[in-house]
N, CA and C atoms as an extended XYZ file, in Angstrom:
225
Properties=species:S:1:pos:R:3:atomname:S:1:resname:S:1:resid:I:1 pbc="F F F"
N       115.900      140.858      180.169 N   UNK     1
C       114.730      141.470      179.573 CA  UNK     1
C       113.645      140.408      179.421 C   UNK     1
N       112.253      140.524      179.670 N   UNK     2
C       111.279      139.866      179.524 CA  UNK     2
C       111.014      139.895      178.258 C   UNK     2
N       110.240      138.592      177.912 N   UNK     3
C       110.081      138.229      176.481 CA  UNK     3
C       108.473      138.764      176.674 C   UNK     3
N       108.172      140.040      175.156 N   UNK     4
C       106.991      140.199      175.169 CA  UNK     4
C       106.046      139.342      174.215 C   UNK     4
N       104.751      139.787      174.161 N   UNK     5
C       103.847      138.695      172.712 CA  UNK     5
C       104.869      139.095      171.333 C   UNK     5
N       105.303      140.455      171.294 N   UNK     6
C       105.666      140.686      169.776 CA  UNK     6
C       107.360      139.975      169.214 C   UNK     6
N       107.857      139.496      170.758 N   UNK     7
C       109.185      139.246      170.581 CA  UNK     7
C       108.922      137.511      170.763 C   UNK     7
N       107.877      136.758      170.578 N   UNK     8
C       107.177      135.266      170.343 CA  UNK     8
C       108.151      134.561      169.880 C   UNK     8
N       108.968      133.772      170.123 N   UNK     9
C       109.655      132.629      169.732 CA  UNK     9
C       109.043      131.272      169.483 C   UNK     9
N       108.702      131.150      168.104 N   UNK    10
C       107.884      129.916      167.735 CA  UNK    10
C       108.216      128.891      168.343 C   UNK    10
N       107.717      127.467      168.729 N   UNK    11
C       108.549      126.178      168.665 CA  UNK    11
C       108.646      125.350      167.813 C   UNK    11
N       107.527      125.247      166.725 N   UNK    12
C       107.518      124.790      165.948 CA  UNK    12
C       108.497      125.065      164.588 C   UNK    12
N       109.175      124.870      163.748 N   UNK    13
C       110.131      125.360      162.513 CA  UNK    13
C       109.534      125.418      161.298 C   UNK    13
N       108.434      124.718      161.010 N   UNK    14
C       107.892      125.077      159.649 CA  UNK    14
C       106.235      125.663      159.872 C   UNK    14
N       105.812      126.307      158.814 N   UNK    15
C       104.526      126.747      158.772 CA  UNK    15
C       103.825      125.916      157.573 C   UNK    15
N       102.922      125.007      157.653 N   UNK    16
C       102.554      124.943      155.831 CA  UNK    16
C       101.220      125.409      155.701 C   UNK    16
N       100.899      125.682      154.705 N   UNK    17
C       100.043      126.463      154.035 CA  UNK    17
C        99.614      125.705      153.050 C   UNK    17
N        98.202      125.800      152.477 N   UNK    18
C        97.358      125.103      151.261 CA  UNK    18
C        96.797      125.759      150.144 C   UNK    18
N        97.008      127.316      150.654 N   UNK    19
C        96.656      128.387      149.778 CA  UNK    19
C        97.493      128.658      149.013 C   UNK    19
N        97.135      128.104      147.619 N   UNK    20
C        98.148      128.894      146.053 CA  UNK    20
C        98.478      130.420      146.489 C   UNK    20
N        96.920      130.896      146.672 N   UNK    21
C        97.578      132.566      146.481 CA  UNK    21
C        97.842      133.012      147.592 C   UNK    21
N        97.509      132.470      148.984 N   UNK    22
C        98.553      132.888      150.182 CA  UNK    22
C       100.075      132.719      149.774 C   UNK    22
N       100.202      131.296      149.219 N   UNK    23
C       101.637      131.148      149.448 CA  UNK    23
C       102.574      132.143      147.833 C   UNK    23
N       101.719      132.451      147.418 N   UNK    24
C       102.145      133.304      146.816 CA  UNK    24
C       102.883      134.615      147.067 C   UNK    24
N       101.175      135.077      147.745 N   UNK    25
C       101.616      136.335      148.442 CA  UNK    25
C       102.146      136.284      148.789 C   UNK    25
N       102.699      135.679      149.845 N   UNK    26
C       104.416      135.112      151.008 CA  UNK    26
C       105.561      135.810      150.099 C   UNK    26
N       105.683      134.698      148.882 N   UNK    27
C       106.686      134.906      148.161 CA  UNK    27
C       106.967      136.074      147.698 C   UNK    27
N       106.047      136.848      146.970 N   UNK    28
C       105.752      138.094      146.095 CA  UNK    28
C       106.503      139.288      147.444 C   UNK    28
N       105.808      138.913      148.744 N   UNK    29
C       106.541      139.737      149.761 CA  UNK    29
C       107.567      139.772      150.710 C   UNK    29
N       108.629      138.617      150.139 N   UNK    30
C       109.852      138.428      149.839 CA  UNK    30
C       110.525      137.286      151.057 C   UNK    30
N       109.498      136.507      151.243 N   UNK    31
C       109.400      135.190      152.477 CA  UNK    31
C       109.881      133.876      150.876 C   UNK    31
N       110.881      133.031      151.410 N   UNK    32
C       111.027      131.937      150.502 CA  UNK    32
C       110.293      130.969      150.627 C   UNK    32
N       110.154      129.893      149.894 N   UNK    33
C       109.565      128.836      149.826 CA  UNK    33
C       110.650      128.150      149.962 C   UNK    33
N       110.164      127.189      151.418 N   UNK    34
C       111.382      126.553      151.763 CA  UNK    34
C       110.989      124.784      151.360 C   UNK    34
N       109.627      124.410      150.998 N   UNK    35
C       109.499      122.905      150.325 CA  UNK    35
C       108.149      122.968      149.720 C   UNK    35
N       107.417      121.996      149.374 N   UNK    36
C       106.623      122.236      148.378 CA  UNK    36
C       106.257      120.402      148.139 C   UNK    36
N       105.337      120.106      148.623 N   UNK    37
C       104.796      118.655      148.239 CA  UNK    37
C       103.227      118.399      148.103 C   UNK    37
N       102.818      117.300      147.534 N   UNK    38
C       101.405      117.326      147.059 CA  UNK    38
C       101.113      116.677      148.460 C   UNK    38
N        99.481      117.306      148.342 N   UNK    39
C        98.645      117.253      149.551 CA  UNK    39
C        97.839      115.811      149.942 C   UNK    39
N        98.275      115.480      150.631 N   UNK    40
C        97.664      113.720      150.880 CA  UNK    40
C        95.759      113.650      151.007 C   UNK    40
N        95.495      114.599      151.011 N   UNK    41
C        94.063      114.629      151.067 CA  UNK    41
C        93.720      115.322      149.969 C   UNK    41
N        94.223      115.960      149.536 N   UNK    42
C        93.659      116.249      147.687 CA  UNK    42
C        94.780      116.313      146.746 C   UNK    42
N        94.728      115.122      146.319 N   UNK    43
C        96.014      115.213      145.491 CA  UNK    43
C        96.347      116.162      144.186 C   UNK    43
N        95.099      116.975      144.125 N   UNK    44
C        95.190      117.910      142.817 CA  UNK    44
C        96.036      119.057      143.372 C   UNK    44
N        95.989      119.400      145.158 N   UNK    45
C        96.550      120.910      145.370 CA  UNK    45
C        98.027      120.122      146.309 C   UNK    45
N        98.230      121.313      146.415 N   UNK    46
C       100.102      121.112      147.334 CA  UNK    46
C        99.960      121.477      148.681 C   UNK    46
N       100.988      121.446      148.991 N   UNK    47
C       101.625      121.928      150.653 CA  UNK    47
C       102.439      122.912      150.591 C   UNK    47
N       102.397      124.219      150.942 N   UNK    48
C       103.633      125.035      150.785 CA  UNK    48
C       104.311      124.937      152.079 C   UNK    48
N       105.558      125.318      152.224 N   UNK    49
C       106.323      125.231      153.564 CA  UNK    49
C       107.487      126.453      153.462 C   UNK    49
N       107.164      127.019      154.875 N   UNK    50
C       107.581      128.187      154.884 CA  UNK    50
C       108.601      128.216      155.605 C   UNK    50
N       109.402      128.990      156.295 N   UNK    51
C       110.012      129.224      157.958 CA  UNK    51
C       109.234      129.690      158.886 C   UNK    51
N       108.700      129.488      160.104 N   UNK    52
C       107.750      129.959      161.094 CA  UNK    52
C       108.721      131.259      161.475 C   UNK    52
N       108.382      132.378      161.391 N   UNK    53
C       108.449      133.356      162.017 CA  UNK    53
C       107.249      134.503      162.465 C   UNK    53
N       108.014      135.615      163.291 N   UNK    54
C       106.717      136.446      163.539 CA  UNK    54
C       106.587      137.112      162.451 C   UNK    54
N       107.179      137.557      161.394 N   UNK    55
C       107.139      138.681      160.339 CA  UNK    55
C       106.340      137.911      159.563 C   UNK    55
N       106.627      136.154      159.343 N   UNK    56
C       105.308      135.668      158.177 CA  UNK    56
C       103.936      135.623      158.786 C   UNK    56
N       104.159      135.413      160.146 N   UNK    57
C       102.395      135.643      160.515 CA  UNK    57
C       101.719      136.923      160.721 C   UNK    57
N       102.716      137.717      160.848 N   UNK    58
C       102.255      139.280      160.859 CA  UNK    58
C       101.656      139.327      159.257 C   UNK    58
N       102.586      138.606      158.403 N   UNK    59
C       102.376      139.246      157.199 CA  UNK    59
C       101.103      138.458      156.547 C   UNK    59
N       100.219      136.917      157.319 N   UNK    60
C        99.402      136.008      156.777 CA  UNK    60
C        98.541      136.910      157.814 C   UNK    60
N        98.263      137.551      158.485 N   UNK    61
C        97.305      138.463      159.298 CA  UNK    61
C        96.979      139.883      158.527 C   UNK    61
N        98.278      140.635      157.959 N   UNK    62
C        97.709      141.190      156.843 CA  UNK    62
C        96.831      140.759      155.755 C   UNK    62
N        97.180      139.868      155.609 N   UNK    63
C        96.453      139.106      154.202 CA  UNK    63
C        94.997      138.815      154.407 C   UNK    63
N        94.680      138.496      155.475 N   UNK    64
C        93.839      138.210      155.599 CA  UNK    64
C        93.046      139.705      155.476 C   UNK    64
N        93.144      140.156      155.938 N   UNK    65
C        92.502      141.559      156.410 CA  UNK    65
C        92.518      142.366      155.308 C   UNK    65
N        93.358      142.178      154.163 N   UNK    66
C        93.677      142.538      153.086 CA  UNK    66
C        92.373      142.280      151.972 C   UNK    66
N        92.445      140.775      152.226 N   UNK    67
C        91.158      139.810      151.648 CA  UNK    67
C        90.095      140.327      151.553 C   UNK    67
N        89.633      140.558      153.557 N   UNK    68
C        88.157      140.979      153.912 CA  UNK    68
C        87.713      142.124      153.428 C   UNK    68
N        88.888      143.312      153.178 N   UNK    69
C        88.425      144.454      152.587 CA  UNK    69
C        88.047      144.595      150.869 C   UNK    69
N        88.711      143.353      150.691 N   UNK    70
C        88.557      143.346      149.279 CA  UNK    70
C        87.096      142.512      148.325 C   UNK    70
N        87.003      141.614      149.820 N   UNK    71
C        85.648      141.377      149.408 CA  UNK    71
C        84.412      142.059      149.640 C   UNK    71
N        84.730      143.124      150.555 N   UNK    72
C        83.872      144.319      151.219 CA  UNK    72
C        83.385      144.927      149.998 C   UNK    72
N        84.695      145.476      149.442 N   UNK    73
C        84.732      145.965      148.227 CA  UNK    73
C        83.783      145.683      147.248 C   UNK    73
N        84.231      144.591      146.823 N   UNK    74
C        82.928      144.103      145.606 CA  UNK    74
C        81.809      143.275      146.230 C   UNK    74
N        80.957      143.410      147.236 N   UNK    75
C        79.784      143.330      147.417 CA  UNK    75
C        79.048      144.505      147.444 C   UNK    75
């Protein structure tokens, strides 16, 4: 069977993220937090670290889109 775009096998193993409330959302929608270290370029915020899969980028593509409507919203 041919591998399609939706059946994507990452190469990379981790995803990190800089967004509190992205990496929130992640969590809240039932993706773990797999590490967690402070950010070498601003030491006030972190690094979240995820597992690279297609279901968390499906689900950071919702979010986003989630976002835009919400700022639609209150303008």
């Amino acid at each position: 069977m041919e591998e399609t775009s939706t059946e994507k096998t990452y190469d990379f193993k981790w995803f990190y993220i800089r967004s509190q409330r992205l990496a929130g959302y992640l969590m809240m929608s039932g993706f773990i937090l797999r590490g967690l270290a402070p950010d070498e370029d601003c030491t006030s915020r972190n690094i979240f670290r995820f597992a690279n899969s297609l279901p968390l980028r499906n689900r950071i593509d919702q979010y986003k889109i989630d976002s835009q409507e919400t700022k639609k919203l209150r303008s």
